[in-house]
DOBADO-553672 format. One record per residue: x, y, z of N, C-alpha, C in turn; chain; residue in one letter; residue number from 0. Coordinates in steps of 0.1 Angstrom, whole numbers. Atoms other than C-alpha are relative to their C-alpha. Last residue first. Layout:
% DOBADO-553672
NODE   npx   npy   npz  capx  capy  capz   cpx   cpy   cpz chaine residu num
NODE     X     Y     Z     X     Y     Z     X     Y     Z      A      A NUM
...
This chain:
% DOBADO-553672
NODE   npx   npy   npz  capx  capy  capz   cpx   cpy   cpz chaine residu num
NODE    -8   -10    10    34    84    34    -4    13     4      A      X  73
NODE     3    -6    16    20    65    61     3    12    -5      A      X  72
NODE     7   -16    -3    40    49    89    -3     6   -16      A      X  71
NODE    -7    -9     4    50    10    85   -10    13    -3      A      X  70
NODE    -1     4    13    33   -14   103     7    10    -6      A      X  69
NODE   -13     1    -2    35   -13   141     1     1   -14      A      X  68
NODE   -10   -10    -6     5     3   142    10     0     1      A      X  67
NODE   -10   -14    12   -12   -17   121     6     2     7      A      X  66
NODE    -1   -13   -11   -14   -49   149     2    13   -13      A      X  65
NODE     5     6   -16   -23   -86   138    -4    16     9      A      X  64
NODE    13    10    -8   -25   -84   103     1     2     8      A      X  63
NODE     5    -8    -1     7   -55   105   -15    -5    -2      A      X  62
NODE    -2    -5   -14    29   -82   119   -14     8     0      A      X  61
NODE     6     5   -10    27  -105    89   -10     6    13      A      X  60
NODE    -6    -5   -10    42   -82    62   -14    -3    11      A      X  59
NODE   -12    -4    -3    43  -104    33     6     6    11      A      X  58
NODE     2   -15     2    13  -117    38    17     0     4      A      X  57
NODE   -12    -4   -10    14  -158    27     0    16    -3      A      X  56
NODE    -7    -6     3   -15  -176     6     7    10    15      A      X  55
NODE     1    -8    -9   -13  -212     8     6    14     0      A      X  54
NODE    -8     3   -13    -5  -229   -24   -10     9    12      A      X  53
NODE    -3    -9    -7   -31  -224   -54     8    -8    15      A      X  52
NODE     2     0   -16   -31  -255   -78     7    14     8      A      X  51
NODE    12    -6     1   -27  -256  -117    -7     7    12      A      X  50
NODE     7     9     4     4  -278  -112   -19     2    -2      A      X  49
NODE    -6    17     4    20  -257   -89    -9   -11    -7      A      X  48
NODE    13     9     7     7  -221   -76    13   -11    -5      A      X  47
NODE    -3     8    16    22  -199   -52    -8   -16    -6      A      X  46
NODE     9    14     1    -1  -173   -35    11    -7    -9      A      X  45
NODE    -5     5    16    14  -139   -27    -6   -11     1      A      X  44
NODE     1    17     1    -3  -115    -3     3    -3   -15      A      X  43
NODE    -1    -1    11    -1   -71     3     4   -18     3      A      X  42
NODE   -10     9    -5   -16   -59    30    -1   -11   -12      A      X  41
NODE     1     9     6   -32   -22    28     7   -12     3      A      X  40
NODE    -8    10    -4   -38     3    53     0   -11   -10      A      X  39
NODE   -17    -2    10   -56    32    37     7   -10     1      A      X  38
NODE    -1     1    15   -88    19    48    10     1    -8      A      X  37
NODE    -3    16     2   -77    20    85    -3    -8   -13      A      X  36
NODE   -12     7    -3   -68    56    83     3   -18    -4      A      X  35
NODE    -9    -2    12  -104    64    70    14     0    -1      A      X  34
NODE     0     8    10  -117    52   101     4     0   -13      A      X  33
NODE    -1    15    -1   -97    71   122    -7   -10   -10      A      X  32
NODE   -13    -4     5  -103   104   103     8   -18     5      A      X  31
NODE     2     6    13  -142    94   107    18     2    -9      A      X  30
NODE     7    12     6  -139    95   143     2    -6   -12      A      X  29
NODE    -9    15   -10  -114   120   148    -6    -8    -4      A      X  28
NODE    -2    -4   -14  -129   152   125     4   -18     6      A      X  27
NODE     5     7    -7  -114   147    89     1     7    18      A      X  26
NODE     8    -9    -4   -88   171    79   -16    -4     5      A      X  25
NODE    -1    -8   -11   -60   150    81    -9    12     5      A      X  24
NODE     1     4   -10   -76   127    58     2     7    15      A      X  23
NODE    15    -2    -6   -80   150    34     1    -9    13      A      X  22
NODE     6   -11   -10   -49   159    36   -11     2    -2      A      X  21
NODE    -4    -5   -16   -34   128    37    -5     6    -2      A      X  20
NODE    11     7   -10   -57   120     7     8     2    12      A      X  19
NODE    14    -5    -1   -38   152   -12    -8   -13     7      A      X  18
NODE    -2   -11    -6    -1   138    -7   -19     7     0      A      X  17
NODE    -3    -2   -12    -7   105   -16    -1    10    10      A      X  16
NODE    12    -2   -11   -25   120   -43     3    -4     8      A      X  15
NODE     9   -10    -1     5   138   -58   -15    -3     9      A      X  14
NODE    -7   -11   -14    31   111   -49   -14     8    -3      A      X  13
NODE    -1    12   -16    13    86   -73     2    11    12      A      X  12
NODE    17    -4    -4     7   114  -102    -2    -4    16      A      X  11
NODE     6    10     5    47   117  -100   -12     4     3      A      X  10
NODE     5    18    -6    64   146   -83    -9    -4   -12      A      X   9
NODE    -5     3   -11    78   181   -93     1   -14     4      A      X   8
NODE   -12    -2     1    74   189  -127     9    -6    13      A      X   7
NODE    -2    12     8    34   172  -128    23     5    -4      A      X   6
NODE    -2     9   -10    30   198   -97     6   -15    -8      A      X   5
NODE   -19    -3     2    32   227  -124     2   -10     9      A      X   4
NODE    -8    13    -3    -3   213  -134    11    -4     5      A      X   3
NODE     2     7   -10   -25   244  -126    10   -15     3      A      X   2
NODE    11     5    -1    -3   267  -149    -7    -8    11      A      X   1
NODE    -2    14    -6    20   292  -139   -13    -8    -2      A      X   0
């Protein structure tokens, strides 16, 4: 069995998902918390018109104000 047999199972994507949880999960509290809040991403569209950026808008509002309600990590 080679080391890659993981490229049968899952995508590269899934694969480190799955390996930064566990580093994260192995973090002591402190620095496992702050490496939580890095993971958090928030993802903005901008529309444009006549060369001009519009105001840009987060798609998921909620999770600016509060992660925790935001959707739970992979």
């Amino acid at each position: 069995m080679s080391s890659a047999t993981w490229r049968s199972v899952f995508t590269y994507n899934k694969y480190t998902q799955i390996t930064a949880r566990a580093v994260r999960n192995s973090l002591q509290e402190t620095h496992r918390l702050a490496a939580e809040k890095r993971g958090i991403t928030a993802l903005r569209y901008q529309k444009w018109e006549n060369g001009e950026g519009g105001a840009q808008t987060l798609l998921v509002p909620e999770m600016a104000k509060d992660p925790k309600k935001g959707a739970p990590l992979p």
